[in-house]
N, C-alpha and C positions, 0 to 999 in steps of 0.2 A: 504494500500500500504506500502511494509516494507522499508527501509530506503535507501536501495540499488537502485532502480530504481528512488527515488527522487533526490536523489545526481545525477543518470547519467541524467534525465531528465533536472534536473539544467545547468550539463558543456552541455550540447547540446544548451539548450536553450545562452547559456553564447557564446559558439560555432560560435552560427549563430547569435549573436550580435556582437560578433569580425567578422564576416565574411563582415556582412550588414556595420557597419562602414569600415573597408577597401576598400568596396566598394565604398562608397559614397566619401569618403578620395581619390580615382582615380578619382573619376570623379569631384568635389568641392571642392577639398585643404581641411586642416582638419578641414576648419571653418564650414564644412556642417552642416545644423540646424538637431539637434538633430531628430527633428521629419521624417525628410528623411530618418534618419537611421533607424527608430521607424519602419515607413511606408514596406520601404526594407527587415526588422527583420520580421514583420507582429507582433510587439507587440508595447502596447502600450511606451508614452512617461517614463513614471513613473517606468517600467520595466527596461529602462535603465539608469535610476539617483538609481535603487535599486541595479543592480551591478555597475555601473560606477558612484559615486556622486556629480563626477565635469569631465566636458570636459575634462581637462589635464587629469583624469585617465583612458577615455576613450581612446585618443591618446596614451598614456603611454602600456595599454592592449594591444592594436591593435598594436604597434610597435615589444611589447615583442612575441605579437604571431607569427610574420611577422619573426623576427630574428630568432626564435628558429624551425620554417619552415624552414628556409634557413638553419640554422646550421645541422638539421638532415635529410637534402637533398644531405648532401655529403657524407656520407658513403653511403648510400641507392644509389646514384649514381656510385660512388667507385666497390661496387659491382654487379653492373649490370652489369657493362664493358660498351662498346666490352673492354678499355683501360684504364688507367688510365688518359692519356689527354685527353681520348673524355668525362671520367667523369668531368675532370677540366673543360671543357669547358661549357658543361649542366651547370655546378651550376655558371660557369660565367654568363651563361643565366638570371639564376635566381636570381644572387644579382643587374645585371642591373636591368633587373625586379623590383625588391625588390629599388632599388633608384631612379630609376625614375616616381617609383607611391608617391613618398614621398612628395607631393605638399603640399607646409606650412609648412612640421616639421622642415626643419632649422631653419625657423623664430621662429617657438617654442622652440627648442632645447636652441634656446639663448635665452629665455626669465627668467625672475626672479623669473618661477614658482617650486619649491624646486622638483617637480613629474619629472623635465625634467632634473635634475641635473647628473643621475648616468646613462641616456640610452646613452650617445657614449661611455662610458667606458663599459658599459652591450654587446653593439654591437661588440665592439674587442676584449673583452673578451667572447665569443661564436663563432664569426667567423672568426678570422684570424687563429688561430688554425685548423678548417677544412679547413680551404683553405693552411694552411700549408702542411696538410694531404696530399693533394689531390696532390701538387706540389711536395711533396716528393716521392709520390708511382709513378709519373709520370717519377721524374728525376730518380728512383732506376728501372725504365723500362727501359730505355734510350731513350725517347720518348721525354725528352727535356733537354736542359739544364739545368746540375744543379744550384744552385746558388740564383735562383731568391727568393725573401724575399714576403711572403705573404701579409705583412704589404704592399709595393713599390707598386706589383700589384693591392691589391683591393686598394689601394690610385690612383695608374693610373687608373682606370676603372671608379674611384667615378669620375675623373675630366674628364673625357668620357662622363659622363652621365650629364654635367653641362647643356649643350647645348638642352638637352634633352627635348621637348613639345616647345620648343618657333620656331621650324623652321621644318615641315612635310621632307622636306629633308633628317635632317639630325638623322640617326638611329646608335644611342648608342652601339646597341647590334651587330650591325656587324662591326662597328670598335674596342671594346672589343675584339670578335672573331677572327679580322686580329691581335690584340696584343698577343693574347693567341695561337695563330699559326705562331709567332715570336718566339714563344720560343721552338715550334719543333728544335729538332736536324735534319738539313739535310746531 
């Protein structure tokens, strides 16, 4: 087998071990025991301490993969139309999304593990920028007011999503959506 299909064989297998722990990360906070994820991946335990060799850098993978989805969700979005504010709003979709499956990483993020030190500066340095994009192409459409600061919005949207899993009521992504059609031009 020449070297080319073992490398791709590898990020797949790597793939769907970032996939399996995200998974398990939605449904058990990121404490979920390693072997769930194992189980979910359908490889063994040891498979995932050979890419991942401690929990934090497991979280730390699955975070990065989670951001950089969402960062290349907005052009991909952007161009698909139909608009530029129905694009902003998909990928508002998806960073709610993308924050309210985050169950535990706060409490990690603040922990004194050095692996968790550089992901909120990794995080707005990848997506406040397209969410800049995205509210620029929208306000240069006249689809909404210009003005608004990408940082303001996904900071309102994070404190949206605070409330988020602790009460079936109340849903994140359609009050994001009523803030993101506040800023329609009528």
């Amino acid at each position: 087998m020449s070297e080319e299909p073992k490398r791709k064989d590898a990020r797949r297998n790597k793939q769907s071990l970032l996939d399996a722990a995200a998974a398990e990360f939605v449904a058990q906070g990121v404490g979920a025991p390693v072997r769930d994820i194992a189980a979910r991946a359908g490889v063994g335990v040891a498979t995932i301490y050979r890419h991942f060799p401690t929990r934090a850098d497991l979280v730390v993978a699955v975070y990065r993969h989670q951001v950089e989805s969402t960062a290349e969700a907005g052009p991909a979005l952007l161009a698909a139309g139909p608009t530029a504010h129905r694009a902003l709003a998909k990928w508002i979709d998806l960073f709610v999304d993308f924050l309210v499956t985050k169950h535990g990483l706060a409490e990690a993020l603040q922990s004194d593990d050095a692996a968790f030190q550089s992901l909120h500066a990794y995080f707005l340095d990848r997506l406040v920028p397209v969410c800049a994009t995205l509210l620029d192409a929208a306000a240069r459409a006249g689809e909404i007011r210009p003005g608004t600061g990408a940082f303001e919005l996904m900071y309102g949207v994070g404190n949206l999503c605070i409330g988020a899993g602790k009460d079936p009521r109340y849903d994140a992504r359609r009050l994001a959506g009523l803030l993101v059609d506040g800023l329609l031009v009528h």
